[in-house]
C-alpha angles and dihedrals in degrees: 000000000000108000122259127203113227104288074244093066099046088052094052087052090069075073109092086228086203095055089045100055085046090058093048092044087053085049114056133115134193124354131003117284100241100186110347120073133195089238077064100054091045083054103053096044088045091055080046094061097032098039091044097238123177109204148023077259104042085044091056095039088057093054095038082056092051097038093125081067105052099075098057083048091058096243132105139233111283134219114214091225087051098048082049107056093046094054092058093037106038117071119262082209086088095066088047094051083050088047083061097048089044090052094056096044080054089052091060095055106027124116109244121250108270100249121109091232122103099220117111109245140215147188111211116196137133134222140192128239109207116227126191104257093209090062099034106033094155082073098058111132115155142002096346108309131107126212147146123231120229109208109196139167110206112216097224081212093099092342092271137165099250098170127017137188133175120191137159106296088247088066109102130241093246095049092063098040090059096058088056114093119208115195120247111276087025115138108222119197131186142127126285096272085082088046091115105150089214088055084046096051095041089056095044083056091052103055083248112141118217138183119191143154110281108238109261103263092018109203099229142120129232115245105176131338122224130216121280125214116221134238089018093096097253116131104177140345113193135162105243128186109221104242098199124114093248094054093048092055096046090050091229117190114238125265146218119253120198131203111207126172112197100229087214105054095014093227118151124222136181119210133199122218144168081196109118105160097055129088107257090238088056090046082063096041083061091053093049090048090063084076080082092079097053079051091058090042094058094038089057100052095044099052110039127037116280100129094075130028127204093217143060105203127078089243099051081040090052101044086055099061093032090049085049084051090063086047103054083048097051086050092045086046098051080048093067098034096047087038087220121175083225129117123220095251095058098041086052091060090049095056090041090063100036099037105133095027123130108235147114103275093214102051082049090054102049087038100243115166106253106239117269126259124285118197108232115253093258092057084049094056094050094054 
């Protein structure tokens, strides 16, 4: 049987181990590491999100179980107090320099959205992480509770996360949306609480294309109206000039609203747009497609662990989800490179359970059966 490294293993070689250690070296901060690495600690906090631990010290039993194997996966043994220390001393901005690389590598590889456009698109949204106010006090924010917020743009290319930011939960929406920057021609999708006219008309600006809820009541006066297809759900598209005091002084150029009732709840909707060249229904099929990033969200929460966390400090608190952000990118990443009919989910629950086995990651994933048992030569020849 030819020999297999742990399915653990397999998935830490999609890590350029060379352009990680540079980044580590790049982000380091105080004295020299002795024993323990940042590869390690990578390591240990990854085995924490995929293996499901629960705890610093879960975390450390597991690897000390499974010591044999960490050399093979280029990490080292691990001491709680010194996992510990480095998670609260060494910068979490590593992980978000690797969640960079790892988003290019997943560019190359990645199935394109399924609209016939060109333009790159993307879902922006944002999502708390609750936090126990009684262990993380410095992120209080209202009525008790404690939380980050995790600010992300999803690249519709693969559904995956193209730009992340995580803030104190008090930080706004828009505050994090405008420190995101969309390349010119990009399509940006996302719900009316991002709906600030300044931000549109940036964008606009910009050569940035946005579609967005129209504010209920919207202030704005009808220019032309354009023709509407029936039996596609579409009442009415019209260019429209925004009529409010802000809009005047900032000379915006006028928009495109579009009226769009969903034929399966029967729920109407209006959308604001600076797209001219697109159909109004698929003006609303970009809005629904937003939904994808609530799913990510969702996806990301249930499957790796970002209900506890094994540090106290931001910056411990900060290396987890960014280091679960990597994570969602290398499986995505082994999705388009294996061509698997998996989801995540589901690849996530196979590796879960077969973390530390020997065997080869792709035959796992498309369920092959392993090959059987052969006895060495030396058994054979006892027998």
């Amino acid at each position: 049987m030819s020999h297999h490294n742990t399915i653990f293993g397999q998935l830490l070689q999609l890590i350029p181990r060379h352009e990680f250690d540079a980044l580590a070296e790049q982000h380091h901060a105080g004295a020299p590491l002795r024993k323990m690495t940042r590869f390690s600690q990578f390591v240990a906090l990854a085995v924490g999100h995929l293996g499901g631990r629960h705890s610093l010290r879960d975390i450390v039993a597991n690897l000390a179980a499974q010591a044999p194997r960490l050399y093979h996966l280029g990490a080292r043994p691990v001491a709680r107090t010194s996992l510990a220390r480095v998670n609260e001393e060494q910068p979490a901005a590593l992980y978000k320099s690797l969640f960079e690389r790892l988003y290019a590598r997943c560019l190359a590889r990645a199935p394109r959205h399924g609209f016939r456009f060109k333009n790159k698109l993307y879902s922006l949204d944002s999502s708390l992480i609750d936090l126990s106010l009684e262990v993380f006090p410095w992120a209080h924010y209202a009525l008790g509770k404690a939380a980050m917020k995790l600010h992300l743009g999803l690249d519709h290319d693969g559904m995956v996360p193209a730009f992340a930011l995580i803030t104190e939960s008090r930080i706004s929406d828009m505050a994090g949306a405008r420190r995101m920057a969309f390349a010119k021609g990009s399509i940006v999708v996302f719900d009316k609480g991002y709906s600030d006219y300044a931000w549109l008309h940036q964008l606009d600006r910009s050569g940035v294309f946005f579609v967005t809820r129209a504010r209920h009541g919207i202030d704005a006066r009808t220019l032309g109206n354009r023709t509407v297809t029936q039996g596609k759900g579409v009442r009415f598209d019209c260019r429209i000039a925004l009529a409010g005091k802000r809009p005047r002084e900032m000379d915006m150029k006028p928009l495109r609203l579009v009226g769009y009732t969903c034929p399966e709840t029967g729920r109407e909707y209006e959308f604001l747009t600076n797209i001219e060249h697109l159909a109004a229904r698929t003006i609303a099929d970009l809005y629904k497609a937003r939904w994808q990033i609530e799913l990510f969200f969702k996806w990301l929460k249930q499957n790796l662990k970002l209900k506890g966390f094994v540090g106290t400090s931001k910056n411990a608190v900060l290396t987890q989800i960014w280091i679960a952000l990597c994570l969602s990118l290398i499986l995505a990443y082994l999705k388009f490179t294996t061509r698997v009919e998996l989801s995540l989910q589901q690849i996530v629950r196979l590796l879960r359970l077969n973390l530390f086995l020997r065997r080869d990651l792709l035959a796992l994933l498309k369920n092959q059966e392993p090959p059987p048992l052969s006895p060495s030569g030396q058994w054979a020849l006892q027998l």
